[in-house]
C-alpha positions in Angstrom: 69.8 65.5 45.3 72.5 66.1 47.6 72.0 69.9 49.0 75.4 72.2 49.3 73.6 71.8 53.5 74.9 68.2 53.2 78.7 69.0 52.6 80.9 71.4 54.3 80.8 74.8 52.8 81.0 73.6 49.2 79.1 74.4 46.0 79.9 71.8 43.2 79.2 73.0 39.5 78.4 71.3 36.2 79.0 73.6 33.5 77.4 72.9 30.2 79.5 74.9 27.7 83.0 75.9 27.3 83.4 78.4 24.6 83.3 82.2 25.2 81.0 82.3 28.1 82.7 79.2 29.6 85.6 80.4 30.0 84.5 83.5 31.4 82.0 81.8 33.9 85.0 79.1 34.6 87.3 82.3 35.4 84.8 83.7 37.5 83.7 80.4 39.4 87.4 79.9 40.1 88.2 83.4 41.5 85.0 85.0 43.4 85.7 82.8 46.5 89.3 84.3 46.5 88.6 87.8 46.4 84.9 87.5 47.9 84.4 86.2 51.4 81.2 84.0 50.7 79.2 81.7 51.9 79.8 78.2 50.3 83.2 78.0 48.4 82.8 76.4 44.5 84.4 74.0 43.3 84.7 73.0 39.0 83.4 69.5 39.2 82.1 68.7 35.4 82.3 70.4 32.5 79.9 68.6 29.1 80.4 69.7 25.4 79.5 67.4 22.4 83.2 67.1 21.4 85.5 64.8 23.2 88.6 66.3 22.4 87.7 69.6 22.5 85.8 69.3 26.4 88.7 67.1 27.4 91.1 70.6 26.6 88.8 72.8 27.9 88.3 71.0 31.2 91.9 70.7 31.7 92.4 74.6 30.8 89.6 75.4 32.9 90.1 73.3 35.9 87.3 71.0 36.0 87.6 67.9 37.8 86.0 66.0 35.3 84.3 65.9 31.7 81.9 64.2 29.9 80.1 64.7 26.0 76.2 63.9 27.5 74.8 67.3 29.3 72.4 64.9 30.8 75.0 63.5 32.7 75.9 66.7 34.8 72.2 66.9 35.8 72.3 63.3 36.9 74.8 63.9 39.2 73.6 64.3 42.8 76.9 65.5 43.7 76.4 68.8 41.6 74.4 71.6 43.0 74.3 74.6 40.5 74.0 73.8 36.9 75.8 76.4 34.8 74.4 76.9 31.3 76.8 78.6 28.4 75.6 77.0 25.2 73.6 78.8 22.3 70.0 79.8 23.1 68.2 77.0 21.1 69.5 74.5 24.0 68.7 76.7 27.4 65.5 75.5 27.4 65.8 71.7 27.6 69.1 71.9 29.4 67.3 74.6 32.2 64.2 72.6 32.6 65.7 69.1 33.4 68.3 71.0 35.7 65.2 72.8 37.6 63.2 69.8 37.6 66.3 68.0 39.4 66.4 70.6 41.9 69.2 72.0 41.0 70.6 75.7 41.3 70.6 77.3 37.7 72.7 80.1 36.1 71.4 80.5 32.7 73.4 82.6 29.9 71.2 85.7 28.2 68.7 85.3 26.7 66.7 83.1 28.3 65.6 81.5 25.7 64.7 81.9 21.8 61.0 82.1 22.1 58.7 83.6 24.8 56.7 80.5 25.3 59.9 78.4 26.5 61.3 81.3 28.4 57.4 81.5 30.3 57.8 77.7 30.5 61.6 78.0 32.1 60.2 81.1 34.6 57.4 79.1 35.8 59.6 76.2 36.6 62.0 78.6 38.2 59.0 79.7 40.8 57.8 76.3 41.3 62.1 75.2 41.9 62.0 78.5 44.2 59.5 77.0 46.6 61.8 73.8 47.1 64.9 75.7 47.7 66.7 75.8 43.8 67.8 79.4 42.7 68.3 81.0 39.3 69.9 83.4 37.8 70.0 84.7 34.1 73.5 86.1 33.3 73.0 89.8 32.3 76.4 90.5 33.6 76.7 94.2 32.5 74.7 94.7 35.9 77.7 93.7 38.1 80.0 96.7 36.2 80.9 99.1 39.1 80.3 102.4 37.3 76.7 100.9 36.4 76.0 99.7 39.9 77.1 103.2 41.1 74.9 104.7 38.3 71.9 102.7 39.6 72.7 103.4 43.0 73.0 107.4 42.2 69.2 107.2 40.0 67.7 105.8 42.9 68.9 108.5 45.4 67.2 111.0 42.5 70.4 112.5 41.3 69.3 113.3 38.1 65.3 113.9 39.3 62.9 113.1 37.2 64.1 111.1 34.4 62.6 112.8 30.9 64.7 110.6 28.6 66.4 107.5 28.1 68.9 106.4 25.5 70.8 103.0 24.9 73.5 101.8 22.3 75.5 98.4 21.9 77.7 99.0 19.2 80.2 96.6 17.7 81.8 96.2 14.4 83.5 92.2 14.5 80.5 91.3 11.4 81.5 94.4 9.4 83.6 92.4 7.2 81.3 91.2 4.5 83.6 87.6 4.2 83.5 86.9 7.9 82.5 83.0 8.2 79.0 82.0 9.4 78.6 81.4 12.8 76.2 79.6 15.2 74.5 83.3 16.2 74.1 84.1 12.6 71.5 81.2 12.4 68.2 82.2 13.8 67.3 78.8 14.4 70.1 78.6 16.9 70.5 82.4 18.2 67.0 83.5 18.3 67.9 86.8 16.8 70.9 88.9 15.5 72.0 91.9 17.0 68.6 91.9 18.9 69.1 89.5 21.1 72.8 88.9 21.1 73.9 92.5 22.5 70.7 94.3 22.4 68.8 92.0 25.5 72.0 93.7 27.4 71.1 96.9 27.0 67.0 96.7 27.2 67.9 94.9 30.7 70.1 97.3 31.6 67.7 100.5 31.1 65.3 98.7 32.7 67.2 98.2 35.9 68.7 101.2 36.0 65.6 103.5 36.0 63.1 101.2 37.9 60.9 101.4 35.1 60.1 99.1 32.6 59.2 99.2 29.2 55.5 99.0 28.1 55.8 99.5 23.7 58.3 99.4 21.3 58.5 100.3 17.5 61.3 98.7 15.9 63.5 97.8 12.6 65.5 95.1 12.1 68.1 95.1 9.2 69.9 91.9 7.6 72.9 93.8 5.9 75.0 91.0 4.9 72.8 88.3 3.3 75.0 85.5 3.0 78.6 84.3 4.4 81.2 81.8 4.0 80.4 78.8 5.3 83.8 78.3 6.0 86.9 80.1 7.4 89.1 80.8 10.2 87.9 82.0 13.2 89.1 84.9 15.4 87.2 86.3 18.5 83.3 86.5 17.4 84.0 86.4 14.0 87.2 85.5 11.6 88.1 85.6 7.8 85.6 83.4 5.7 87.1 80.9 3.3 86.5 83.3 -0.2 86.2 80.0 -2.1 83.9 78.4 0.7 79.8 78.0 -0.5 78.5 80.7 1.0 75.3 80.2 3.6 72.3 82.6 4.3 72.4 84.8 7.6 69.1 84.3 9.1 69.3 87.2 11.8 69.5 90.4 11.8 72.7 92.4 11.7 71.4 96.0 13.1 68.3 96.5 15.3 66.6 100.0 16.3 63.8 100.8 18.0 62.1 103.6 20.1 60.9 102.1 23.3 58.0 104.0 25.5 58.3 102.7 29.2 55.9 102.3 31.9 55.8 105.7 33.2 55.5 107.4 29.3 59.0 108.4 29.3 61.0 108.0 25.8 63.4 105.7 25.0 65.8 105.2 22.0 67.7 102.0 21.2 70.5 101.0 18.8 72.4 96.8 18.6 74.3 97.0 15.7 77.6 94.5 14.9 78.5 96.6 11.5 79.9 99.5 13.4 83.2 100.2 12.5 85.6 101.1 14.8 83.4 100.3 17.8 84.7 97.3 19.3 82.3 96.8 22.7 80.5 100.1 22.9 77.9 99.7 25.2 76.0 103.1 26.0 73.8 104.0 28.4 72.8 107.8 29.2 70.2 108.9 31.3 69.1 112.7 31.5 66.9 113.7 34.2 65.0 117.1 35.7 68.1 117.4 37.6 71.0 116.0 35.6 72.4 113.7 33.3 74.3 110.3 33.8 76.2 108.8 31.1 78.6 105.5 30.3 80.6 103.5 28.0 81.8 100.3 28.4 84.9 100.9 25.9 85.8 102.9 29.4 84.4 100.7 32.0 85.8 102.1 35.1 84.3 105.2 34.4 81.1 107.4 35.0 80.0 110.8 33.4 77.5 112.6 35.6 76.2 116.1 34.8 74.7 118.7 37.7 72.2 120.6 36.7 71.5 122.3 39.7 75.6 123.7 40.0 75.9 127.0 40.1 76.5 128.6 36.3 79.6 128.6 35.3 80.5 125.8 36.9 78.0 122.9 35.4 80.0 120.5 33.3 80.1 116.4 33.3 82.1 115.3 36.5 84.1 112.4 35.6 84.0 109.8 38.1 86.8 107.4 38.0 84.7 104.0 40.0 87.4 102.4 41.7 87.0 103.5 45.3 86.5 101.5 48.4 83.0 103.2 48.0 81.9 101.9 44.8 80.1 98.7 44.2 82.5 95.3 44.8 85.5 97.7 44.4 86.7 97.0 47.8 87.5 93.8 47.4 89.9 94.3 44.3 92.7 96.2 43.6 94.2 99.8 45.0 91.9 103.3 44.4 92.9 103.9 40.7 93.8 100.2 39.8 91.1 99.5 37.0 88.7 96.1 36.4 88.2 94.4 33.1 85.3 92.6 31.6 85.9 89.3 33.6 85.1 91.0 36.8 81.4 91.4 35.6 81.3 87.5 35.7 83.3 87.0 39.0 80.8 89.8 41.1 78.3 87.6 39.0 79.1 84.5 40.9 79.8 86.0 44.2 75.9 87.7 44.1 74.6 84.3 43.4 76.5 82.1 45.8 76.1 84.6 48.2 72.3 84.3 47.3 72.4 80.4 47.4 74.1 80.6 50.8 71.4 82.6 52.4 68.7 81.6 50.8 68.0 84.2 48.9 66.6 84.9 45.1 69.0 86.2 43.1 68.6 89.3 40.6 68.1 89.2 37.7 65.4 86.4 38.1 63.6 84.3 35.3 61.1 86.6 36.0 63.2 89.7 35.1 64.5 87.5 32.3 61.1 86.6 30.5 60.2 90.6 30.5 63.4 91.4 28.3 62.1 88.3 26.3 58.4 90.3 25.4 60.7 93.5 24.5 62.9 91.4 22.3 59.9 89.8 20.7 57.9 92.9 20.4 60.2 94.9 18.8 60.8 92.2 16.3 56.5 91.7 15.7 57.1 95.5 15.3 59.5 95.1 12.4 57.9 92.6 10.5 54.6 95.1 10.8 55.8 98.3 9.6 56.9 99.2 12.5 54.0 100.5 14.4 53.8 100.9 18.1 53.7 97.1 19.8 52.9 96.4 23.2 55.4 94.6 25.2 52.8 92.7 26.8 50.3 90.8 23.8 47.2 91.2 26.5 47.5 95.0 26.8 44.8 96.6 24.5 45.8 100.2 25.0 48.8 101.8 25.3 50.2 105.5 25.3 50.2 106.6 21.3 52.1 109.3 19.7 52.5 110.9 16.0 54.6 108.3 14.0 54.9 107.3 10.9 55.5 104.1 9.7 58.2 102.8 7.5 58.3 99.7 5.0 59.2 96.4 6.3 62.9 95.7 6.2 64.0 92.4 5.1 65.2 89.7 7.6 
């Protein structure tokens, strides 16, 4: 392989995808060196898909230099140095593992994988491509959201002291239509898992991150609520309007996922992934409440953080709102005017910019395979929890003990 050492300041990508997450990563690959003063400047070189027409569009749209129907070919090329990877879960692995074994950068979309085996299989492969020089990534964007990087940043410095409770929501309503057409992530073959995987991983990483800790047992339920769906229609966004005359296909995922999580330290958690929430188009909470405080956020208002004092004075403790688009916030600088807000494509562009700055100094990027494989054993421990009743699961299949607590167990819910 040709390293980005050989060429002048250049990082050439193959991307391996080009529907939603392709042409957020292509946005984002074509704008962090503009706003960003990095290292190595990237530069669209191929984009694969299996459909010749529709990759031909796409790379033209996107700005690729080039295009080709064989993934295999992008990893062939010496000339590429980061391997981009935006297809559905059931392909990371293979596509991940040549790209590693080739020596090549990787940026792999969430989850890592559908299974824990291949997503152990991908991390060791990572650590071995580590030693040669290769970096990876997996693409839990959420992190790169100002507020949330300020949120981290605040938790750390102990502004809401010791945290006592944690509580997480990803709530989104575009499968609350019954006749909505079947999709690719309504296939567990292909997605891994519904709501679980699909918006829930976000959220399990993000705790995780934000507190330090990590979680150590789960108990869970997993809900299909629609059982079957047109197999045809038209689509629009994430979903569409299903073909009411179309044979109609089962959903093999779930559609809502909750769970109570216990992390590492014993403090409580509560989770909630649901796509059958009306009216909630991208809600993605977090709140954190603490000794000292409370911090709280919701994507649906993304420039925005809620923190709570409790050591104020009484009579004057409230939730400050904190609007994150000063000079002082994380990446904000380098955008727009104090008051000027960011959208969801600015997640992906401070995504890039962390990892070519990373690449460029020879650094490992965060979130790591590593870090990636851990939200993998929540994932599948909270479904092993469904499918048992829902009793208390360890994270980790070696641990033998774990903290217990009075709970009582519910009948298996359906998949």
């Amino acid at each position: 392989m040709t390293t980005t050492q050989d060429r002048t300041g250049t990082l050439n990508v193959g991307m391996i995808g080009y529907g939603f997450m392709g042409a957020a990563h292509s946005h984002a690959w074509r704008n962090a060196h503009r706003f960003f003063d990095l290292p190595l400047t990237p530069q669209l070189r191929t984009l694969a898909g299996r459909t010749e027409s529709a990759v031909a569009e796409a790379a033209e749209r996107f700005g690729f230099g080039s295009r080709t129907t064989r993934w295999q070919d992008v990893i062939e090329d010496p000339e590429i140095d980061v391997i981009d990877i935006c297809t559905p879960g059931d392909t990371h692995y293979e596509i991940a593992m040549a790209a590693l074994a080739a020596g090549k950068h990787v940026l792999c979309e969430k989850p890592l994988a559908n299974s824990v085996e291949q997503s152990a299989e991908m991390t060791a492969a990572a650590v071995e491509a580590r030693a040669k020089g290769a970096r990876s990534l997996c693409g839990f964007s959420y992190r790169r959201t100002p507020a949330l990087a300020y949120a981290r940043q605040l938790i750390s410095e102990g502004a809401v002291g010791e945290i006592r409770q944690i509580r997480a929501q990803y709530l989104q309503d575009w499968l609350a239509d019954a006749e909505s057409p079947m999709t690719w992530r309504l296939d567990k073959e292909k997605a891994g898992s519904g709501a679980l995987g699909d918006i829930g991983a976000h959220i399990i990483d993000l705790t995780q991150w934000l507190t330090g800790q990590q979680i150590a047992s789960v108990s869970g339920t997993l809900e299909t609520v629609v059982a079957t769906r047109p197999a045809a229609g038209t689509a629009q966004g994430l979903g569409g309007k299903g073909d009411a005359s179309a044979e109609r296909q089962n959903v093999t995922v779930d559609d809502v996922a909750l769970f109570t999580a216990r992390f590492e330290t014993g403090v409580l958690g509560s989770f909630e992934a649901t796509r059958m929430a009306q009216g909630r188009k991208n809600a993605m909470r977090v709140e954190i409440n603490g000794a000292d405080g409370s911090i709280a956020f919701d994507f649906e208002r993304m420039n925005e953080l809620e923190v709570y004092d409790a050591t104020a004075p009484a009579g004057r403790q409230g939730f400050t709102r904190i609007l994150t688009t000063e000079p002082e916030h994380p990446y904000a600088a380098n955008w727009w005017p104090t008051g000027h807000g960011l959208g969801y494509e600015h997640t992906f562009t401070h995504q890039i910019a962390d990892l070519v700055t990373a690449i460029g100094e020879g650094v490992d990027p965060s979130p790591s395979f590593e870090e990636a494989l851990q939200v993998q054993h929540v994932l599948a421990a909270v479904e092993a929890s469904s499918n048992n009743g829902s009793g208390w699961t360890p994270t980790d299949p070696t641990t033998t003990t774990m903290h217990t607590t009075t709970h009582t167990t519910t009948e298996e819910t359906s998949r």
